[in-house]
LUMLO-853240 format. One record per residue: x, y, z of N, C-alpha, C in turn. Coordinates in steps of 0.1 Angstrom, whole numbers, plus 5000, padded with zeros to 4 digits. Each point is the difference from the previous one (the first is absolute). Layout:
// residues N
XYZXYZXYZ ...
This chain:
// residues 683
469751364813499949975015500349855002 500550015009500649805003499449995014 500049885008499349955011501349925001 500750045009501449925003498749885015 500949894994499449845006501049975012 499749925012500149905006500349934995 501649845002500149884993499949915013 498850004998500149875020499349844998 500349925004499449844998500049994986 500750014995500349974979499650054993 499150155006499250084987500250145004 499950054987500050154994498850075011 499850045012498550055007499750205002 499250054991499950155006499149995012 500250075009499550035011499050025000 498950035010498950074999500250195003 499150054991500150175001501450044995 500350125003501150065002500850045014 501249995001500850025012501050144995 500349954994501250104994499750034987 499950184993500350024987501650034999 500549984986501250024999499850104988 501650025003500250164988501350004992 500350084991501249984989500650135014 501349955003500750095005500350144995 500849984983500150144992499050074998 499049914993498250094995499450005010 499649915011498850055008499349914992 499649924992498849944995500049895011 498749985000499449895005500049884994 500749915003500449874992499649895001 498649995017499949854999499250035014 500049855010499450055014500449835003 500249955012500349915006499449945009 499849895003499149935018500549905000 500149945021500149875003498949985008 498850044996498650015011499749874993 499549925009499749835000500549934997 501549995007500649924994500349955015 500349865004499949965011501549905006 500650115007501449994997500849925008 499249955007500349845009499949894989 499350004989499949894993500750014991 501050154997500850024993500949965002 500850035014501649945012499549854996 498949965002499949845001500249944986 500050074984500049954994501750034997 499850045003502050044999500649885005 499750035014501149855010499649894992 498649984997499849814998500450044985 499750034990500349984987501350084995 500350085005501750044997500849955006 499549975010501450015013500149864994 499449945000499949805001501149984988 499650054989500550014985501550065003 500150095002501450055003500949915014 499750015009501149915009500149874991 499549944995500349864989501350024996 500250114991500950064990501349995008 501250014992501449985008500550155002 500650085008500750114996500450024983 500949905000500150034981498850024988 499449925009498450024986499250125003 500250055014499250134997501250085000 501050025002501550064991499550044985 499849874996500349974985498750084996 498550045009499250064999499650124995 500950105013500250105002500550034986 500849944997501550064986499150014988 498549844999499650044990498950125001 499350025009499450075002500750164996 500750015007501450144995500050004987 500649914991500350014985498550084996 498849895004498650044997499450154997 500650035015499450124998500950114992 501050035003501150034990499550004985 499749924996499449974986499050145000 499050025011498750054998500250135005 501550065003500150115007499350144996 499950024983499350114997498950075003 499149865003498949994999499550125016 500749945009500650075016500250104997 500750044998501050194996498750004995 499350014990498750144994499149985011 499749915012499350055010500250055008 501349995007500750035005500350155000 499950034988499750204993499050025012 498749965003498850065004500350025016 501049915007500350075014500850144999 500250054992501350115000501349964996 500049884997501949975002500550024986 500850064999501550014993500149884989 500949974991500549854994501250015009 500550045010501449965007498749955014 499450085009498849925008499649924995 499649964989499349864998501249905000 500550014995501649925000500049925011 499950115009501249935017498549975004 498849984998498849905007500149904988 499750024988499949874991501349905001 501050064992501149884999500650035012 499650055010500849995015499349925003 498849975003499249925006500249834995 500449994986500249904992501749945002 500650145001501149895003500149975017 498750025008500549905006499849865001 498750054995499849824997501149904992 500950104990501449915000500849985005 500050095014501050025012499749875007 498649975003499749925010499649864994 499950024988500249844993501449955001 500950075001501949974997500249895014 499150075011500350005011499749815004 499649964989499849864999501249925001 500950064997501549974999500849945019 499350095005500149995016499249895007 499349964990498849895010500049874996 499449955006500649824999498749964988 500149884997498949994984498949895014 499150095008499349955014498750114995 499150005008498650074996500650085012 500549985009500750035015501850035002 500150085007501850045006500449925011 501349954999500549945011501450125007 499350055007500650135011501849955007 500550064999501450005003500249835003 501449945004500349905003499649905014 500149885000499449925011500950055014 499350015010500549975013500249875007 501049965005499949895009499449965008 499349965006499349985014500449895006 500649894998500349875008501750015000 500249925007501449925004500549944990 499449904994500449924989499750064986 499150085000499450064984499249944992 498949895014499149974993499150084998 499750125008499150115001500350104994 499250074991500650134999498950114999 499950094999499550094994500350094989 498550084992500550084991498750094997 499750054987498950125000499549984987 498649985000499850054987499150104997 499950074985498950105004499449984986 498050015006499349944986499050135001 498950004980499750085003498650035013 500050155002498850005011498650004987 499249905010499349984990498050145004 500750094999499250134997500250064989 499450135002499950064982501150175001 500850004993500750155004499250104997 499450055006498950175000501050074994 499950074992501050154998498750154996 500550035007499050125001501350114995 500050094988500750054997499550144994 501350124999499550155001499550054984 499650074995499950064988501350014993 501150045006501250094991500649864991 499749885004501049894989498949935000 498749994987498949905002500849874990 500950014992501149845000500549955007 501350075001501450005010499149935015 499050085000499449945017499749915003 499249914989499849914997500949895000 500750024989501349904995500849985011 500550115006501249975008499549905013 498649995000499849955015499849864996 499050014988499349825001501549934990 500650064999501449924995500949935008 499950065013500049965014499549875004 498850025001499449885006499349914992 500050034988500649904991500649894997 501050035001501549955002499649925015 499850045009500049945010498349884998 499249984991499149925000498950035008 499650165001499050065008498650074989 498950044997499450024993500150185008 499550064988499550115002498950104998 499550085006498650104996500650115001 500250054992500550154995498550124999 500450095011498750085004501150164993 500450074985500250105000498950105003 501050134999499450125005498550024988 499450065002498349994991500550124990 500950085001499850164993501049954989 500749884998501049984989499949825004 499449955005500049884992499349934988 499650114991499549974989501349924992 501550075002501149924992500449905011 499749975013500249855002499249874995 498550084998499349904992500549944989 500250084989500749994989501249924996 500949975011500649905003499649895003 499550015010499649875007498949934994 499650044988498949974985500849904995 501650044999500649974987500849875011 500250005011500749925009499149865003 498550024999498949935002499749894986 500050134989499849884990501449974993 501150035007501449904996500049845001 499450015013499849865006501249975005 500850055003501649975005499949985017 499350035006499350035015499149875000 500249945010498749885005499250105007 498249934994499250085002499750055013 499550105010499950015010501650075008 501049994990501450055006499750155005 499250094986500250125000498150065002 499550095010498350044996500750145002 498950084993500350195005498350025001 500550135006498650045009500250144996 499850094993499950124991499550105009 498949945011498950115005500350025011 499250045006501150045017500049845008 500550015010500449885009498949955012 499650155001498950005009500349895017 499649854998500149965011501149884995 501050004992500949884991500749965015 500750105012500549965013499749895007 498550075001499249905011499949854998 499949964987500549854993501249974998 501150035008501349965000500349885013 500749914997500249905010501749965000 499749955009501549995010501249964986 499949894990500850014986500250064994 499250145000500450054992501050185000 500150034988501050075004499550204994 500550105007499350144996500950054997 500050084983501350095001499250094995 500450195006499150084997500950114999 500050044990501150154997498750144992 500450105010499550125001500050105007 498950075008500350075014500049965008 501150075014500049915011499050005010 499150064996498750045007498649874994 500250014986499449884995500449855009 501650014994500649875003499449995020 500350065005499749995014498949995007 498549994989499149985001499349854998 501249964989499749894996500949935013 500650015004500849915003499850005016 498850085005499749985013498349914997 499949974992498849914998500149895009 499149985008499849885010500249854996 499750024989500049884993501849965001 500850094993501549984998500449965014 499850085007500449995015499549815006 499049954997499349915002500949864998 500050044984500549884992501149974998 500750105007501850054999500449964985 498850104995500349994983501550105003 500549944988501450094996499950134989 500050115006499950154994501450074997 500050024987501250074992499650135001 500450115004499850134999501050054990 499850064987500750134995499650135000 500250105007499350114999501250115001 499250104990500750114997500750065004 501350065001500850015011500950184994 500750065015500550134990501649925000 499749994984501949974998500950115000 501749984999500750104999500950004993 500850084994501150004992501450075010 500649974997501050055009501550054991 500250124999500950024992501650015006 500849914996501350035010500850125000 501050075012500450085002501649984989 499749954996501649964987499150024990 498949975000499350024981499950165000 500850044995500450204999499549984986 499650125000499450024985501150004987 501349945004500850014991500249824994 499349935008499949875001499049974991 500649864993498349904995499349995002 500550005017498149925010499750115006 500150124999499250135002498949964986 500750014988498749994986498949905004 500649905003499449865002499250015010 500050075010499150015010498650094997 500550154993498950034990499449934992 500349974992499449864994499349945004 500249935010499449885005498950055005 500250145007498750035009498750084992 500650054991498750034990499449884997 500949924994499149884998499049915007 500550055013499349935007498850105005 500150154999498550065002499350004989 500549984986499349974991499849864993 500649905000499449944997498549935008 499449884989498650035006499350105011 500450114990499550145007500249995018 501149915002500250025019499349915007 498849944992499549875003500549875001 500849995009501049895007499949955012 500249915004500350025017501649985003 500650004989501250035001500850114995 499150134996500350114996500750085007 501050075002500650125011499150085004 499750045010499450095008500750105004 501249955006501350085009501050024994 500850094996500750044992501350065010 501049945006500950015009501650035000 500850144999500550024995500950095003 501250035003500950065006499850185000 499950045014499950134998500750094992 500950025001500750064991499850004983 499449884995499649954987498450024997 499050055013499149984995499250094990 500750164998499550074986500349964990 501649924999500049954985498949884999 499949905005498749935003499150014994 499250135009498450034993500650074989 501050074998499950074980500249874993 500249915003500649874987498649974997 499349945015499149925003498550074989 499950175002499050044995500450034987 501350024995500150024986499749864995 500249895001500049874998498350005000 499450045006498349975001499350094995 500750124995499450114987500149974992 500749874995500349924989498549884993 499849985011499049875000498550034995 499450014986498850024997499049875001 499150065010498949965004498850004988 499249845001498950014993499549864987 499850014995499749814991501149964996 500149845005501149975000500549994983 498949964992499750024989500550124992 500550115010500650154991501149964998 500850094989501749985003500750135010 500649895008500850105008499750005018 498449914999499749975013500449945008 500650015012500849925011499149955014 498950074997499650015012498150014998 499549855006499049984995498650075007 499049965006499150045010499749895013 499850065011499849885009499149954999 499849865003498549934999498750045000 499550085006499150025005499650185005 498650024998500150185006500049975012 499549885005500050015015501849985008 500649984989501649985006500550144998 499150094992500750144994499350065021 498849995003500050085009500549955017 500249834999500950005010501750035001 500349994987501250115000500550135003 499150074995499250155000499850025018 499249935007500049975013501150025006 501349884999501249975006501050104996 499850064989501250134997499250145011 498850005002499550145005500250015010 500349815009500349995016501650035004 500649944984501750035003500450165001 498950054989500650184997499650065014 499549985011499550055012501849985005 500849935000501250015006501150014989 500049994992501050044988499950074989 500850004988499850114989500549944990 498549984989500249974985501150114997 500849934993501850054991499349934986 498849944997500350004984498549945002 499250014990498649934995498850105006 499249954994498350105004499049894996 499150015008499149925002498750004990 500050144992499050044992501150064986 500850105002500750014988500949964993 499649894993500749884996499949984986 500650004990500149954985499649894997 498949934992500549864994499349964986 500949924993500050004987499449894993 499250034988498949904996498549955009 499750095009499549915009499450175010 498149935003499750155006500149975019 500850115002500349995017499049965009 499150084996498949955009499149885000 499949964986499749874998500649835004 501450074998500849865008500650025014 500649895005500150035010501750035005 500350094995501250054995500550095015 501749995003500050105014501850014995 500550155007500950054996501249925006 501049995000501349955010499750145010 500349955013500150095011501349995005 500850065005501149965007500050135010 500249955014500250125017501549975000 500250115007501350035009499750055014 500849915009499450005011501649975010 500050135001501850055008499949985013 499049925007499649955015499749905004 500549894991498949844999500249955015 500850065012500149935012498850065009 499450134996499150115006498749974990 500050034991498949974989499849894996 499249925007500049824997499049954994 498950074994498949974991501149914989 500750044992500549924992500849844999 499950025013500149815004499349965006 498450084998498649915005498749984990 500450094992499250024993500150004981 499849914991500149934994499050034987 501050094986498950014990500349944990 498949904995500449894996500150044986 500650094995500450064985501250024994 499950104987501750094999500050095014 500549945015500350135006501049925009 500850095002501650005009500550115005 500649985014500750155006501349945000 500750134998501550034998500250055019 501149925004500450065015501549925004 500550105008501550015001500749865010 501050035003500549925007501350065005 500449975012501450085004501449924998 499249845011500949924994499749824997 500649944995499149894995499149885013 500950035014499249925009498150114998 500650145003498450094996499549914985 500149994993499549934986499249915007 501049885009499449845001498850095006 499950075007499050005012498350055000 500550104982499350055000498949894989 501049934988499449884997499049875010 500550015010499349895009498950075008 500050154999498750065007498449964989 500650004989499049924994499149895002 500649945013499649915013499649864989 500749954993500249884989499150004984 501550034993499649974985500649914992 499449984987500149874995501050024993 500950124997501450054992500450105005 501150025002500750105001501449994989 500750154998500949944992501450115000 501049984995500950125006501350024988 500050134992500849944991501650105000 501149914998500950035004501349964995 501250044997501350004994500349865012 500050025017501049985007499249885006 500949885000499549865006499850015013 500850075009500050045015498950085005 499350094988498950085006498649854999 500049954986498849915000500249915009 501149935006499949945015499250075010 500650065004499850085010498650025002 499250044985498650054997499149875002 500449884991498849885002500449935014 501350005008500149955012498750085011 500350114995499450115014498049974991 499949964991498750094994499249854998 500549875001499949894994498449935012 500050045014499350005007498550024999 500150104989498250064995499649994991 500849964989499549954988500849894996 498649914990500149884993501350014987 500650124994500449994990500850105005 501350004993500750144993501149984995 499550114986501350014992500750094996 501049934999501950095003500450024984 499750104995500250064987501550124999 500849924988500650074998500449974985 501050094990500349994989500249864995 501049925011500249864990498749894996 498750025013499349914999498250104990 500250114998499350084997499649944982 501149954996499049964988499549894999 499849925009499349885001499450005012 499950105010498950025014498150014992 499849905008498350014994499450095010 500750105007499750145003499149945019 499750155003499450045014499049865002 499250074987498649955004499449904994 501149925003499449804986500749895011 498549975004500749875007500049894994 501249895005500249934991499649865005 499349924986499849875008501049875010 501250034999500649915010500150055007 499950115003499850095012499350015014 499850035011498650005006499550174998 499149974995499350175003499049995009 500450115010498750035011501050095004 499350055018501250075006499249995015 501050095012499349975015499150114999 499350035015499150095003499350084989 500150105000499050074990499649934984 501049915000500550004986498749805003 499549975010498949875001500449905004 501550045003500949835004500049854994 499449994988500249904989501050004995 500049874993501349974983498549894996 501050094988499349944988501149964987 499949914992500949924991501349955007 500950104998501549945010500549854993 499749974986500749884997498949885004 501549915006499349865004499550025016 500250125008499750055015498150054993 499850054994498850014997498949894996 500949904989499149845003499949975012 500749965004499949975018499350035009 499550144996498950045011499049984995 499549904990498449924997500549875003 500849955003500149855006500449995015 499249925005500049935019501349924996 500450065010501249965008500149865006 500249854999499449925015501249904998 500649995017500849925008499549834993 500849914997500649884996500449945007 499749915009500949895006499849854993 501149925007500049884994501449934994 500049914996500849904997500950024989 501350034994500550084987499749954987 499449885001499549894991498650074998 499650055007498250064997500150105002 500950085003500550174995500050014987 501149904991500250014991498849964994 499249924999498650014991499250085000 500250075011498950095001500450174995 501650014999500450104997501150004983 499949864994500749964990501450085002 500850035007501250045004500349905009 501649914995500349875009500750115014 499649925011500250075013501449875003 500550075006501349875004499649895015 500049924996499649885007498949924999 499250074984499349904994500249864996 499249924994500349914993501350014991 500349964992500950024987500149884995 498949974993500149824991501050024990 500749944997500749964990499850024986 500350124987499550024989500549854993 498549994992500349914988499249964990 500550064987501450044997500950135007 500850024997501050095001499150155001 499950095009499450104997500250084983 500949974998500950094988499149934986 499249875005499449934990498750074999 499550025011498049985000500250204994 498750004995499650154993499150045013 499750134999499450085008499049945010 498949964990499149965006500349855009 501049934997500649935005500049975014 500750085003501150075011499349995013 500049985009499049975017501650135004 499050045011501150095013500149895010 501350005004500549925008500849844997 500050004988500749894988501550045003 500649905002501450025004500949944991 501550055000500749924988501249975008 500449925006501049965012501449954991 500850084998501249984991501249945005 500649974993501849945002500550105006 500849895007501150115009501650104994 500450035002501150034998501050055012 501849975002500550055007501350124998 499550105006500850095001501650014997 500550044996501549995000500650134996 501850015003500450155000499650014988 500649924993500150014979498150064997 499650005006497950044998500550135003 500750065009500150175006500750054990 501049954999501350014991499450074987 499749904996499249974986499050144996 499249995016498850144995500350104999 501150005013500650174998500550064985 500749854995500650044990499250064984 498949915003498550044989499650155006 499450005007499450105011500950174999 501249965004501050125002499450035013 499449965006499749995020501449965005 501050095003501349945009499850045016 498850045007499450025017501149905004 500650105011501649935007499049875008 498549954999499749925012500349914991 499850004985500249894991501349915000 500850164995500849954994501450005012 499850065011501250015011500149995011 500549875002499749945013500950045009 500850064999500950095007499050115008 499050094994499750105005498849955006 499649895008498950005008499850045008 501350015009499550035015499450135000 499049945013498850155005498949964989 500249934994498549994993499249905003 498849964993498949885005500749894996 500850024987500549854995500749895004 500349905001500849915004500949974988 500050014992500949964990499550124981 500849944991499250064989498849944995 499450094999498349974995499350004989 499449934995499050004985499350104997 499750104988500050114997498549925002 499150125006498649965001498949964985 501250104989499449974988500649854994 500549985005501049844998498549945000 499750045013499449875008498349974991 499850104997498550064988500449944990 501150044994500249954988500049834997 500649985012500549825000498449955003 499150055011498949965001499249974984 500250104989499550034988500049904991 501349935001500849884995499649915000 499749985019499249895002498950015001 498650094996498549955000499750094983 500849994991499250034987500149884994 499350004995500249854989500050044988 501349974991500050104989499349934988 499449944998499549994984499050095001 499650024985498950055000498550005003 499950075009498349964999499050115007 498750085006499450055004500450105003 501350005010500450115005501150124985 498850105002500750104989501150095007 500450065010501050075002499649985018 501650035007499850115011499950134998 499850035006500050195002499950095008 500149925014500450085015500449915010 500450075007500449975012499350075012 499649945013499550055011500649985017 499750105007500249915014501449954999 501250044995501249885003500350035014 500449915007500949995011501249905004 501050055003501349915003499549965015 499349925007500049975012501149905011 501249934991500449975006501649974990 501650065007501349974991499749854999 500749994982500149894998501449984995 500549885007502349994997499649904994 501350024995500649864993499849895006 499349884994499649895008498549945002 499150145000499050005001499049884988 499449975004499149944986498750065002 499350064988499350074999498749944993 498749955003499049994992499050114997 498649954995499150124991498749945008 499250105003498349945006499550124982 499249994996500150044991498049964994 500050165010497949955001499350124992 498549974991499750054994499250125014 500150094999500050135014498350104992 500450024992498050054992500449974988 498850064993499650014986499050124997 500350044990499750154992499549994987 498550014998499849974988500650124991 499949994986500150154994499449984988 499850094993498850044988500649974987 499849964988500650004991499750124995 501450124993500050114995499650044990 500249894987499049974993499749854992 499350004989499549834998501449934998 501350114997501349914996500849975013 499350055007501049985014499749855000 501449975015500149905003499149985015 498949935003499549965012500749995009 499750055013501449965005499950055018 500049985009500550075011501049985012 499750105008501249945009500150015013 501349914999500049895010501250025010 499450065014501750005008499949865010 501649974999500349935007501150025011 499749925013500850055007501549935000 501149975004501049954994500250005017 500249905006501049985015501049954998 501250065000501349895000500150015014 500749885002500049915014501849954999 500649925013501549974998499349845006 501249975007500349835007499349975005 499750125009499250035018498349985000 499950054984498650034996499650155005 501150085004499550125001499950104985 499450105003499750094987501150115003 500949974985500750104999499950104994 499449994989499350154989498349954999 499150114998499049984995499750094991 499050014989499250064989499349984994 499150094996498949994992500850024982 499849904992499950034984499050024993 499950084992498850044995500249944980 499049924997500249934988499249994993 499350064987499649994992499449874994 498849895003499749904994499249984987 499749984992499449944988498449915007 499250054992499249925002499549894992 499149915002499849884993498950024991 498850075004499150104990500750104996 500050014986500050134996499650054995 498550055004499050044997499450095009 500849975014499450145011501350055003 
């Protein structure tokens, strides 16, 4: 028997009494019992904000990057240990999979994502606006973290993946979190978050879990902080009318369970790939984690004329699938969580069979192997056919959250979009098909109601991470039914744990405040030579004001001839007329390259390579005659990690490059992106 714990204000805490007994899904044994009775959850949010939150906004994007990744490797290391608990919800070794190392790689997903962010504890939001005449004023945006705690209240069916995918999130964005899983299978969140706790990789207070129920966790929520809650929409909509949320214009993430659809195209003929592929995919998706998804098919949508070959693929394909411990050989298909998920299933198929007709499964005569039926909590694939879905509409209202799916026709593909969106919004839909013109057609018309969908066909089919895997650069959520959230979506998912706030001021205290030089700052004079000083060296807004040089044909002449660029504006002064030019013009790459000439300084020293280019623009022809100088200012800096002890210290450094002519106007601008050496090399 185990006593799954509470991790709240820096200790291991069991609750008082019992709240919840827990059970082995396959056997029915009794394995433990759970509580959050006395635990006082205002002083919990409060130990989060002041001792996580404080600790984490310190940190730069890159260092909790660099966090997340170790953290990832970490657990990875300890993955076994997951999978044999992971047995006791029901799941599969292909189910444990897609919550364990799904869950894990996103935390690699969203460590990468460091790559996009400035080396700032804080984001500096798209480019400066002008506001004055002269450009002593400007505006701009930055966004820091909110300094509340991210709530996640999350469902039974992924007690990792649920976990991981969210506080990887806000994370990254320097937000703490309290992780409230579901009580009937967070015995394997514990178990994690044991091994997450005593890694020490997390500043203390980043991460608390609450094992037992939530009871009043809402009512202690305040205006910083943030709620993300995936489950029913009936739960979710309870929580999310709490007075409190409404009050504090706390920010509420809804994911709730939605009826998704598959959509099979009128070209995918059974003589086609993506006829197989669509079988496929849809078994898999009523069977895996036994249909316990919120991205599992429900709807099964599919050209009349095609729909008996359909259900024979569909049910021979599911006479296939032996149910029972995942531990047998041969087992595909594990048990659902819980008996009480066996009888609200059992519920939702007996409300659907009032308007439709089981074509394959029984709810009591069912096979399963290694393992006693009645003991676990074991339920058969169901699959309806329902040749009325525009008259018979229990199936896009009503929602069994298992192996179950109805098979129903379509006449023609606008009928498909329509009958997908009666779903009234899900978090996937998906449509699989030979012909590029039908999958237009489908996510144009179908794109309105759901957050996701995907366009499966042969070429992309052995590398599609399928219906029902959302992906972390992704946004996963969807509209109406489906809770109207996103969740992860990349760097659009950091973002939504960081405030937004308006910048005004002087481009000289823009740039300090945003370490990106804004144009009309200062620009002191570098010295030494930028090309001299090492990383840590380096100030933003250090300028390297170069020699001139003057244009001449023999410079056009010359490049074309390196180049193989012969553009009649270069090289033919005959063919102007009607164009913008006045004469023959400097190849815009002339004009970069000559800038290059004049602001590197070539000996050796600090600087280890270029290695991009950004932002070019030709803003203004430059002829023969012109004389051309360099403003040549350090624009950010980018720390980066040594890869390992033999690496070289080092980060990087863009600069912006202004070439300028006679007039002092700006003829090209760019960003270079350059690899610096550091002077420690020891970080």
């Amino acid at each position: 028997m185990i006593q799954v714990k509470n991790y709240v204000l820096g200790q291991w805490v069991a609750g008082e009494g019992v709240e919840t007994n827990l059970y082995n899904a396959i056997t029915g044994d009794h394995i433990g019992t759970t509580s959050s009775a006395g635990l006082d959850f205002k002083e919990v949010l409060n130990y989060g904000r002041e001792t996580g939150g404080s600790r984490l906004r310190k940190m730069t994007f890159q260092e909790r990057g660099r966090m997340l990744k170790a953290l990832a490797l970490f657990l990875l290391e300890n993955k076994e240990k997951y999978y044999q608990v992971s047995a006791w919800t029901g799941a599969t070794r292909i189910d444990s999979w897609i919550d364990i190392e799904g869950g894990i790689g996103n935390l690699f997903a969203n460590a990468s994502l460091r790559r996009q962010f400035p080396d700032l504890p804080y984001y500096v939001d798209g480019v400066a606006a002008p506001l004055s005449k002269n450009g002593s004023f400007i505006g701009h945006h930055i966004m820091v973290p909110r300094e509340g705690v991210a709530i996640h209240i999350n469902a039974f069916n992924f007690p990792v993946w649920g976990m991981l995918e969210k506080i990887a999130v806000n994370l990254m964005a320097g937000v703490p979190a309290v992780v409230k899983p579901s009580s009937a299978t967070g015995f394997l969140t514990e178990v994690v978050v044991k091994d997450i706790i005593a890694s020490g990789i997390l500043p203390e207070g980043a991460l608390q879990l609450i094992s037992g129920s939530a009871r009043s966790l809402i009512d202690s929520v305040g205006s910083s902080d943030v709620v993300t809650f995936t489950g029913s929409a009936s739960t979710g909509l309870m929580l999310k009318s709490n007075p409190v949320i409404a009050r504090e214009n706390v920010m509420f993430n809804l994911e709730a369970d939605s009826l998704n659809a598959t959509i099979l195209g009128e070209k995918a003929t059974p003589d086609t790939a993506e006829f197989e592929l669509f079988i496929k995919e849809t078994v898999k998706e009523i069977t895996v984690k036994a249909g316990q998804k919120c991205t599992a098919v429900r709807r099964i949508i599919v050209p009349e004329n095609l729909i008996d070959e359909v259900q024979q693929a569909i049910s021979a394909r599911l006479a296939s699938v032996k149910i029972g411990d995942p531990a047998s050989e041969g087992v595909r298909m594990g048990a659902l969580a819980t008996h009480a998920q066996v009888d609200a299933v059992k519920e939702s198929v007996n409300q659907l069979s009032k308007s439709q007709e089981i074509i394959y499964g029984d709810l009591e005569n069912f096979s399963v192997v290694g393992a006693d039926k009645e003991k676990g909590a074991f339920f058969s694939p169901i699959l309806f056919r329902n040749d009325n879905p525009f008259t018979q509409t229990d199936v896009h209202n009503i929602e069994a959250f298992g192996p179950v799916a109805t098979i129903m026709p379509y006449k023609s593909l606008d009928n498909a979009i329509e009958l997908a969106k009666m779903g009234k919004g899900s978090l996937v839909s998906s449509i699989v098909t030979p012909c590029d013109k039908e999958a237009v057609e489908y996510v144009v018309g179908a794109a309105s109601m759901h957050g996701r969908i995907l366009v499966l066909n042969k070429d992309c089919a052995k590398e599609s991470t399928g219906h029902g895997s959302p992906m972390p650069l992704l946004t996963h959520g969807g509209p109406g039914r489906a809770g109207g959230g996103e969740e992860m979506g990349g760097k659009r998912g950091v973002l939504h744990y960081l405030q937004r706030t308006a910048i005004q001021g002087h481009p000289t205290t823009i740039t300090r405040i945003t370490q990106q030089f804004q144009v009309g700052a200062e620009m002191p004079e570098a010295n030494p030579h930028v090309f001299r000083q090492y990383f840590e060296e380096l100030t933003v807004g250090d300028t390297v004001f170069t020699h001139k040089h003057t244009v001449t044909e023999a410079d056009i002449v010359n490049f074309a001839n390196v180049s193989g660029d012969n553009f009649y504006a270069h090289m033919d002064a005959t063919s102007l007329e009607g164009t913008i030019f006045e004469g023959r013009v400097a190849h815009g790459y002339f004009v970069l390259s000559k800038a290059a000439g004049l602001f590197v300084d070539p000996k050796k020293g600090p600087v280890l390579l270029n290695y991009g280019l950004d932002e070019a623009r030709f803003t203004k022809p430059v002829y023969p005659g012109a004389t051309l100088g360099v403003r040549f200012t350090v624009k950010e800096k980018i720390d980066q990690e040594k890869k390992s002890d033999d690496d070289i210290a080092k980060g990087i450094v863009k600069f912006l490059v202004d070439v300028y002519d006679e007039t002092g106007e700006t003829v090209a601008l760019a960003t270079i992106l350059t690899m610096v050496k550091k002077k420690d090399q020891s970080v």
